[in-house]
C-alpha positions as a LaTeX table, in Angstrom:
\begin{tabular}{lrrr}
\hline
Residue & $x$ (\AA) & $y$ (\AA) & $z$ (\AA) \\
\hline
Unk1 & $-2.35$ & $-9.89$ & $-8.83$ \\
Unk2 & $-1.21$ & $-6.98$ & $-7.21$ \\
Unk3 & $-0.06$ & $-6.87$ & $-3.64$ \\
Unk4 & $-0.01$ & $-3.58$ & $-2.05$ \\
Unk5 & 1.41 & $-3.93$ & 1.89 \\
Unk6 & 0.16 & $-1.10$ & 4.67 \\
Unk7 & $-3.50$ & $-0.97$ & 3.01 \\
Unk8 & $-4.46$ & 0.40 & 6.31 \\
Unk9 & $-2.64$ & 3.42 & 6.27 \\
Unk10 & $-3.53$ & 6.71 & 4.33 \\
Unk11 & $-0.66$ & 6.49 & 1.23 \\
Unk12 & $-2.02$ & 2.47 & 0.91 \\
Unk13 & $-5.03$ & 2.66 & 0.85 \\
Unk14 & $-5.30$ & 5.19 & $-1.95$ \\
Unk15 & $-3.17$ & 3.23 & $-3.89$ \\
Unk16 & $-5.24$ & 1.16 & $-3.70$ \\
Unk17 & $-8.21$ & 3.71 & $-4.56$ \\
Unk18 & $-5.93$ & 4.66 & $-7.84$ \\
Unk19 & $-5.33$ & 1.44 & $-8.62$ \\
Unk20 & $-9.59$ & 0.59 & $-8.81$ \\
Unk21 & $-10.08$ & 4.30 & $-10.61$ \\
Unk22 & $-8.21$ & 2.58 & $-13.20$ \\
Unk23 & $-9.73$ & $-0.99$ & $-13.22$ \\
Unk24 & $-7.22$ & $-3.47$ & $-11.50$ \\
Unk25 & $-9.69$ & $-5.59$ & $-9.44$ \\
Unk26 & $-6.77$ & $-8.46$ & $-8.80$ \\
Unk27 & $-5.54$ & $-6.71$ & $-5.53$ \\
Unk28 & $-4.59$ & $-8.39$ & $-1.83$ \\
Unk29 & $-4.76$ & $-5.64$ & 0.59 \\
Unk30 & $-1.92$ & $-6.19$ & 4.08 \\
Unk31 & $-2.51$ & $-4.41$ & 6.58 \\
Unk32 & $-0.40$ & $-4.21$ & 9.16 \\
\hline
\end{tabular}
């Protein structure tokens, strides 16, 4: 699992875009 923190924001949430361009589908999004 892979926890990314500030998934609302524009640097989270594409990390969080990269990291489902590259197949991790284990992720908990926290947004602040």
């Amino acid at each position: 699992m892979i926890v990314v923190t500030g998934a609302a924001g524009f640097i989270g949430s594409n990390i969080i875009k990269g990291l489902n361009a590259e197949g991790n589908t284990n992720i908990l999004a926290v947004g602040d």
